[in-house]
MMTF fields as JSON, N, C-alpha, C and O atoms, coordinates in Angstrom:
{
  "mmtfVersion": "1.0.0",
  "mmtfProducer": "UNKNOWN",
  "numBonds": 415,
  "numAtoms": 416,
  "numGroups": 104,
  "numChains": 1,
  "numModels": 1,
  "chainsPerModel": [1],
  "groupsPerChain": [104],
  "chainIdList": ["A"],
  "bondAtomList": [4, 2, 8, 6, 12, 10, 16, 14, 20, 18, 24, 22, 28, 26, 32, 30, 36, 34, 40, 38, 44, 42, 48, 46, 52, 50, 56, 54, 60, 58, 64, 62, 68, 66, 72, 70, 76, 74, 80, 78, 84, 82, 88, 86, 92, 90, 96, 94, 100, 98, 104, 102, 108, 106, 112, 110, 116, 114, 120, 118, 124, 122, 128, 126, 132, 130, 136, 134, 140, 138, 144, 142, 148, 146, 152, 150, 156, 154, 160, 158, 164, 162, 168, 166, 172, 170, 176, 174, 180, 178, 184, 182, 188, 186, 192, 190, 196, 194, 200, 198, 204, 202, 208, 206, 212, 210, 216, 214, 220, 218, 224, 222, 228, 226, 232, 230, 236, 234, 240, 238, 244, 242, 248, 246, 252, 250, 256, 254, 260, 258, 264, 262, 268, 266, 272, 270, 276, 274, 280, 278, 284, 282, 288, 286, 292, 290, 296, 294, 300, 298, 304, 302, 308, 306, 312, 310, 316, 314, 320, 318, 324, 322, 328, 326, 332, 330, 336, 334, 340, 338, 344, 342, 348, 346, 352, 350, 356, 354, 360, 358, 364, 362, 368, 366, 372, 370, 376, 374, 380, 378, 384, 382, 388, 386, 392, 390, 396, 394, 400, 398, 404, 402, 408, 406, 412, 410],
  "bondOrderList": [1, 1, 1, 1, 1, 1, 1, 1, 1, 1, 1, 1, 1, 1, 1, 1, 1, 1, 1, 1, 1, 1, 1, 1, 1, 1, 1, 1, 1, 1, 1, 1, 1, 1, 1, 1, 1, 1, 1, 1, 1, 1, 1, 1, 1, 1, 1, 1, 1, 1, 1, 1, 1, 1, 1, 1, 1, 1, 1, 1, 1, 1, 1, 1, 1, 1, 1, 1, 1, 1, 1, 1, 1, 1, 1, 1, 1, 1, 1, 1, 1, 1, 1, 1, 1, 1, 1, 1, 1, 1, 1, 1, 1, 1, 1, 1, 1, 1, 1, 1, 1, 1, 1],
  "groupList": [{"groupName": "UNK", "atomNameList": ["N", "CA", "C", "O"], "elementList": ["N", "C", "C", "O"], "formalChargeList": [0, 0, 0, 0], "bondAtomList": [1, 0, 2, 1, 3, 2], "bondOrderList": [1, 1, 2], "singleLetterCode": "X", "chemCompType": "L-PEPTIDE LINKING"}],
  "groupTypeList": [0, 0, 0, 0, 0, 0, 0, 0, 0, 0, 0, 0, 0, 0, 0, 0, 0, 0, 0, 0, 0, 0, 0, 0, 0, 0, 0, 0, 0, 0, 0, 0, 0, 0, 0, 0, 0, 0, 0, 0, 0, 0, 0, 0, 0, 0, 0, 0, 0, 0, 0, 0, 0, 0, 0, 0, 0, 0, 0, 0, 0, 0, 0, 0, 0, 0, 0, 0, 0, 0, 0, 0, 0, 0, 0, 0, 0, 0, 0, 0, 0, 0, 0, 0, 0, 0, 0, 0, 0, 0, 0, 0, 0, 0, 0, 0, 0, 0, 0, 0, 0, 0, 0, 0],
  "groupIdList": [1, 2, 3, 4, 5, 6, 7, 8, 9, 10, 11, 12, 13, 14, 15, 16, 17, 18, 19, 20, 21, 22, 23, 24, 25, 26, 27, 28, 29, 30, 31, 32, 33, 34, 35, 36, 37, 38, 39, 40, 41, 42, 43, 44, 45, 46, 47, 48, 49, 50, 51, 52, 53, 54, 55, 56, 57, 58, 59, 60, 61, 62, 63, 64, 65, 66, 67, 68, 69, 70, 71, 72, 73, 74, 75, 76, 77, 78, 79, 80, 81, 82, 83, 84, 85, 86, 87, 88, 89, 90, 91, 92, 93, 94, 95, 96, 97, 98, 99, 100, 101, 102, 103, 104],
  "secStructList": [7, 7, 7, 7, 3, 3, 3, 7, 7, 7, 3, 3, 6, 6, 3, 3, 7, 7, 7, 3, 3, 3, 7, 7, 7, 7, 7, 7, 2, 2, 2, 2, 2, 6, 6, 7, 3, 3, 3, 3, 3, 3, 1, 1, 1, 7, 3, 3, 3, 3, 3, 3, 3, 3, 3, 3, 6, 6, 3, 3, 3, 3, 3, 3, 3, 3, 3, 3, 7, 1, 1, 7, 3, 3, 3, 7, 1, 3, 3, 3, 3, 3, 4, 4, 4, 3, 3, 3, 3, 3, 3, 7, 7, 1, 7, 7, 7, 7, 7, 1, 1, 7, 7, 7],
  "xCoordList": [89.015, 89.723, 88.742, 87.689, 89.022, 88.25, 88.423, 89.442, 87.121, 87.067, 87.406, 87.676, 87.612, 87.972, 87.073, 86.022, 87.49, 86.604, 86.728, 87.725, 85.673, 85.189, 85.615, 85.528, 85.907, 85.859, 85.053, 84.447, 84.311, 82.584, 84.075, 85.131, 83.396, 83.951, 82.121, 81.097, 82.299, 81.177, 81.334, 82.505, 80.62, 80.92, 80.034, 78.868, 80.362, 79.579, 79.788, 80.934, 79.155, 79.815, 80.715, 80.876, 81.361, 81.736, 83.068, 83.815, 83.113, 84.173, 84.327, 83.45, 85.183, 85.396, 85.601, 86.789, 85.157, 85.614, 85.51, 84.437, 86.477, 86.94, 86.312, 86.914, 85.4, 85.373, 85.455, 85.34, 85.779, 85.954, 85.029, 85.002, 84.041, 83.033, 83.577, 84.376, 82.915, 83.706, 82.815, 81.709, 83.275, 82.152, 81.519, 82.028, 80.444, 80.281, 80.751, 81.158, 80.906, 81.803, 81.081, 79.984, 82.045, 81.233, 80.175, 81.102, 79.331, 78.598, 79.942, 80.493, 79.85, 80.996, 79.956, 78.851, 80.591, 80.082, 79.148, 78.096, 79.206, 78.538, 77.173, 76.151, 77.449, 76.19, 75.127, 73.993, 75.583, 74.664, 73.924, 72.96, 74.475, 73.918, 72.404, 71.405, 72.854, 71.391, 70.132, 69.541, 69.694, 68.203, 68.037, 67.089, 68.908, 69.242, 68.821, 68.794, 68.511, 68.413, 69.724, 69.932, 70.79, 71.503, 71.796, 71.578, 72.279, 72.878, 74.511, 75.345, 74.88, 76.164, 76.292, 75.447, 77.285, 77.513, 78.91, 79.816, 78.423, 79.656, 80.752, 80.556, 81.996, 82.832, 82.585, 82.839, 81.77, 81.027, 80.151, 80.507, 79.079, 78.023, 76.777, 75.879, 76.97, 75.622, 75.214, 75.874, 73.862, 73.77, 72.636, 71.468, 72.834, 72.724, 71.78, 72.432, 70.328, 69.803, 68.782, 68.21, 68.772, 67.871, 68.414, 69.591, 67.714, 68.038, 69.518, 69.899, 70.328, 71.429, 71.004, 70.445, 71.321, 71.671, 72.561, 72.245, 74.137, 74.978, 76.11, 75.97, 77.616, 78.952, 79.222, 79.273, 79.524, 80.267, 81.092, 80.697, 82.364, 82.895, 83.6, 83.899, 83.771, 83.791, 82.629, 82.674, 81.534, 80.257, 79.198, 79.289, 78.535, 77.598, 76.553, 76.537, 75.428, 74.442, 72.983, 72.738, 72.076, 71.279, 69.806, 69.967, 68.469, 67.113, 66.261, 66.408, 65.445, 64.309, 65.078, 64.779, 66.013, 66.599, 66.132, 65.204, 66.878, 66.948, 68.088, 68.819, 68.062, 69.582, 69.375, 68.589, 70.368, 69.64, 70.981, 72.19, 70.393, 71.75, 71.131, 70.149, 71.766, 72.27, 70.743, 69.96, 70.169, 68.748, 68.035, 66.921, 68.442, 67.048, 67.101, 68.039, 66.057, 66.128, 65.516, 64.389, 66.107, 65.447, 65.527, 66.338, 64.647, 63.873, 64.038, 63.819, 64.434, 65.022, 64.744, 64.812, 64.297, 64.667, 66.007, 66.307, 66.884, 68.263, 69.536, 69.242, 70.382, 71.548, 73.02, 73.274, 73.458, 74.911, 76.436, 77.161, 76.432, 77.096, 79.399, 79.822, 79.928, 81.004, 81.791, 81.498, 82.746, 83.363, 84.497, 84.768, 84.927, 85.685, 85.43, 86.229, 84.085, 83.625, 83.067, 82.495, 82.991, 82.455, 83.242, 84.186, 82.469, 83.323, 82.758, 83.608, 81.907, 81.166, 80.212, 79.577, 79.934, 78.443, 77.72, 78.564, 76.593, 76.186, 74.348, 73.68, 73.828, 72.708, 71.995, 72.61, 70.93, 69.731, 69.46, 69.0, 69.923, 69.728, 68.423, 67.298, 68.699, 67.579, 66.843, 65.664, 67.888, 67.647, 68.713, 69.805, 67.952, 68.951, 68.777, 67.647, 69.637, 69.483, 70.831, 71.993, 70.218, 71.261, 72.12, 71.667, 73.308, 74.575, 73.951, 73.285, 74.018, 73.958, 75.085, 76.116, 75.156, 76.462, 77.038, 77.771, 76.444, 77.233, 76.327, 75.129, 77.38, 76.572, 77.157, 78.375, 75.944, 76.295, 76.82, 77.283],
  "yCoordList": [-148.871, -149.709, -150.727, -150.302, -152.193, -152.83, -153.236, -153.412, -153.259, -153.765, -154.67, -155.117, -155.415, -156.657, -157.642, -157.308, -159.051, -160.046, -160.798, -160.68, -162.024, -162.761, -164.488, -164.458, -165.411, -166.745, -166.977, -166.177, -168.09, -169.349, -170.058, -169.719, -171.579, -172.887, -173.176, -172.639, -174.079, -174.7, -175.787, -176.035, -176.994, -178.452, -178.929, -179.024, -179.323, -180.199, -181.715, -181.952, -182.791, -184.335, -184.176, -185.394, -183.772, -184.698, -183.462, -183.338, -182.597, -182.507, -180.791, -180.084, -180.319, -178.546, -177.544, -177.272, -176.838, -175.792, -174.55, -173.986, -173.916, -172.0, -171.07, -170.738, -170.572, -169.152, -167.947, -167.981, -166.79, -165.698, -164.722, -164.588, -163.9, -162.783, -161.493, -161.584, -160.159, -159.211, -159.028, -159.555, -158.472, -158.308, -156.762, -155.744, -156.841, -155.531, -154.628, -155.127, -153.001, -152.505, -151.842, -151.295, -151.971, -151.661, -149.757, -148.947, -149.243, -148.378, -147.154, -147.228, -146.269, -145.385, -144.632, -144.235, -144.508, -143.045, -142.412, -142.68, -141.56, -140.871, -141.035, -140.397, -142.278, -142.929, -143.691, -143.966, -143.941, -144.929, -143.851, -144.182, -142.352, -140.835, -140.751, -140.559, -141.068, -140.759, -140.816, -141.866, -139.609, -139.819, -139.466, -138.745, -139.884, -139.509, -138.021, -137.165, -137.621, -136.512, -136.445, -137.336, -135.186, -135.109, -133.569, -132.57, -133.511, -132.052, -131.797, -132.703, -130.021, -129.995, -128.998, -128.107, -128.872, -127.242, -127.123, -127.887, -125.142, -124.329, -123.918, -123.555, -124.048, -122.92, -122.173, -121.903, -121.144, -119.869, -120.523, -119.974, -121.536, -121.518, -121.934, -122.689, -121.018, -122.257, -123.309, -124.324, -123.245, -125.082, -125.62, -125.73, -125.771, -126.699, -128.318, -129.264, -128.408, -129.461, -130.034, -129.253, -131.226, -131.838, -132.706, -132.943, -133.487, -134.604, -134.404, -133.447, -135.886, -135.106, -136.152, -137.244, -135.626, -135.64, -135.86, -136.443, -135.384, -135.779, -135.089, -134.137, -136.109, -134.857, -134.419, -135.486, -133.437, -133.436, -131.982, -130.925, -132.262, -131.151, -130.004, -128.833, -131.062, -130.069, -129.612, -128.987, -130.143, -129.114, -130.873, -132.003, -130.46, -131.473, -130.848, -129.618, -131.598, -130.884, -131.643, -132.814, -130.717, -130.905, -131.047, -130.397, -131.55, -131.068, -130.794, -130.951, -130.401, -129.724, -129.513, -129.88, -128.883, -128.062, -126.781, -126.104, -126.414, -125.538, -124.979, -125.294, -124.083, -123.347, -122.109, -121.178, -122.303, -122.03, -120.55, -120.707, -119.515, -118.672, -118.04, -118.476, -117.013, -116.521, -115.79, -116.092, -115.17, -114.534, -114.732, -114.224, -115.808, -115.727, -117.494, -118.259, -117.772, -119.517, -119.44, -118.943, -119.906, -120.455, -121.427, -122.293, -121.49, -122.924, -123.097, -122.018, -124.122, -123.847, -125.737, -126.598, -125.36, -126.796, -127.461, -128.616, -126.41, -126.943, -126.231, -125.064, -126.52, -125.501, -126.64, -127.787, -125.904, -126.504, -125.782, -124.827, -126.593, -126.322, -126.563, -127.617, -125.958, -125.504, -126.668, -126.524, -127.756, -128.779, -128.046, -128.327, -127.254, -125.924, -125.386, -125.141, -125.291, -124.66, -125.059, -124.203, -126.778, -127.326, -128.115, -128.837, -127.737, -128.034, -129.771, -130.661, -129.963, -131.273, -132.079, -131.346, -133.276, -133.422, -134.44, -135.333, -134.941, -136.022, -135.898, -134.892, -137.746, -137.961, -136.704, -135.93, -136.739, -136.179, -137.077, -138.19, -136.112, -136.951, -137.861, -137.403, -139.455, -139.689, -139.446, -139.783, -138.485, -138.193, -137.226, -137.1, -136.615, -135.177, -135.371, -135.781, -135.195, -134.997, -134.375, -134.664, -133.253, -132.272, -132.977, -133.889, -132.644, -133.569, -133.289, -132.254, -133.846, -133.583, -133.031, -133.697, -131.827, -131.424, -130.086, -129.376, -129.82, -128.855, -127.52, -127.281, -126.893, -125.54, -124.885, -124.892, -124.064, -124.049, -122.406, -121.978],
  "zCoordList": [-28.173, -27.234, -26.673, -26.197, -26.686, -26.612, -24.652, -23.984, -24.295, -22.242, -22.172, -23.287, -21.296, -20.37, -20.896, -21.442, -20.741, -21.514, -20.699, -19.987, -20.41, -19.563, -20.527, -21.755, -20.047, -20.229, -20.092, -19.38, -20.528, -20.655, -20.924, -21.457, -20.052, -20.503, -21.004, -20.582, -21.891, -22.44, -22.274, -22.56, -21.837, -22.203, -23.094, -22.709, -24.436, -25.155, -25.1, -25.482, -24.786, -25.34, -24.112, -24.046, -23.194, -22.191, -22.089, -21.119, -23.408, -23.648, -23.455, -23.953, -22.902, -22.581, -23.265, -23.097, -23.93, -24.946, -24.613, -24.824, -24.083, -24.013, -24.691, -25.712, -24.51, -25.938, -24.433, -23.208, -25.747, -24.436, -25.412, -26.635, -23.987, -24.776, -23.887, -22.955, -24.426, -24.489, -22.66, -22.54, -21.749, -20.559, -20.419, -20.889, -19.755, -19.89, -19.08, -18.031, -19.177, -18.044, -17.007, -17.122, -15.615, -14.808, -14.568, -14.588, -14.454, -14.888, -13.658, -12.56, -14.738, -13.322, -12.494, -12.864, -11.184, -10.685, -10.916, -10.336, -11.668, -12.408, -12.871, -12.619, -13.784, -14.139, -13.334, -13.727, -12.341, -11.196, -10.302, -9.612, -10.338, -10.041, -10.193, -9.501, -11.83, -12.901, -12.291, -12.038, -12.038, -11.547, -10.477, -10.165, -9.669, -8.041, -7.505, -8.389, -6.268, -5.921, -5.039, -4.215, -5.236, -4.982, -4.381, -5.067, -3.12, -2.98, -3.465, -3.444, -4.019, -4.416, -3.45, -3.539, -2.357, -1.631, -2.511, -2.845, -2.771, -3.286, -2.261, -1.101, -2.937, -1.825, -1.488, -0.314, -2.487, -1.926, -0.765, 0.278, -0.484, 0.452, -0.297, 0.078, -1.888, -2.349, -2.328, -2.549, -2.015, -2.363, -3.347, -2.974, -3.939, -5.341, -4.844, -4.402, -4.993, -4.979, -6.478, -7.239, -6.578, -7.952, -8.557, -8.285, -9.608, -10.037, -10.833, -11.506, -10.446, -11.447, -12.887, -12.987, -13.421, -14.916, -15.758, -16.796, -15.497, -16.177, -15.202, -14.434, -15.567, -15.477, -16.502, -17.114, -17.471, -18.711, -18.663, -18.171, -19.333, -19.553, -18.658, -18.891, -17.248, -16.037, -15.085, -14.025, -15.824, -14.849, -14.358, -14.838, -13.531, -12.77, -13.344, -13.304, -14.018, -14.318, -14.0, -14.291, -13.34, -12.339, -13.072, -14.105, -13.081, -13.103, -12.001, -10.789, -12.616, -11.628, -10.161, -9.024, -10.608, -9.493, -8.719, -9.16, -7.4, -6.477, -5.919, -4.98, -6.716, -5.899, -4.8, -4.976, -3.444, -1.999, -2.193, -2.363, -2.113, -1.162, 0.008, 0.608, 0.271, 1.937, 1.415, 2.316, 0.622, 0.424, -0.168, -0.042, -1.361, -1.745, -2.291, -2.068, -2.904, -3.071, -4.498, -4.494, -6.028, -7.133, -7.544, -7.219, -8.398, -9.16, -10.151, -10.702, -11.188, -12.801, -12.396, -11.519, -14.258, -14.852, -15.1, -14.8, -15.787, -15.872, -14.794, -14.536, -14.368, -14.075, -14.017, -13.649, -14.405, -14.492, -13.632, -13.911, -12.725, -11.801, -12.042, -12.518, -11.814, -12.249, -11.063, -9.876, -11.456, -10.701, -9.695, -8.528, -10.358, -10.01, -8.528, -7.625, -8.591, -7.544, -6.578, -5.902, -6.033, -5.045, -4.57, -4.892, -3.475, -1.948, -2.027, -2.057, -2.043, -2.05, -2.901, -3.66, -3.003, -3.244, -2.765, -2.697, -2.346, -1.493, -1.888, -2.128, -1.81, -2.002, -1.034, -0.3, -1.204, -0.785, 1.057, 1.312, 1.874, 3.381, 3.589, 3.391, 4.089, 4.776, 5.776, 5.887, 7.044, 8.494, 8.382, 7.827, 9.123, 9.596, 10.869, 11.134, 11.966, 13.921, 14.457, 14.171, 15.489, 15.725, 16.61, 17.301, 16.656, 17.454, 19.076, 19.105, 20.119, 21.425, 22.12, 22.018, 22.9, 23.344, 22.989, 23.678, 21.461, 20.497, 20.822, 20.972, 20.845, 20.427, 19.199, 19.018, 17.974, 16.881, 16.768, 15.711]
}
């Protein structure tokens, strides 16, 4: 299936000529990720941090990751996280600051 195509007017000699080229498409989601440090929290409570890598197939898949639970914390080169199963996902915070007022 061919993308969206862009018009060029050209002027040669005074004079206007149309051609249309194919444009390129815009990069999704996903792909603009690439590289990114990203957190995923589970419904369960896990949380899932490291470079992402890809979506495919249903799963988010992470490098030089860290996956956090309620006891213990590991380290893996790869893990592939189930779309199924998260509550969220969001860059890697620049600032964290506790709300004023709240008690947790």
């Amino acid at each position: 299936m061919a993308g969206p195509k862009k018009t060029i007017i050209v002027r040669k000699g005074g004079e206007a000529k149309r051609t249309t080229q194919p444009s390129k498409p815009e990069p999704s989601f996903f792909e603009r990720l690439k590289g990114q440090r990203i957190i995923i929290q589970s419904r369960a409570g896990t949380r899932y941090e490291g470079l992402f890598e890809a979506y495919k197939d249903g799963f988010f898949w992470l490098k030089e990751a860290i996956v956090v639970g309620k006891e213990y914390q590991v380290k893996t080169d790869l893990v592939a996280i189930d779309r199924g199963q998260t509550a969220h996902l969001h860059l890697e915070p620049t600032e964290i600051t506790k709300k004023e007022g709240e008690e947790t």
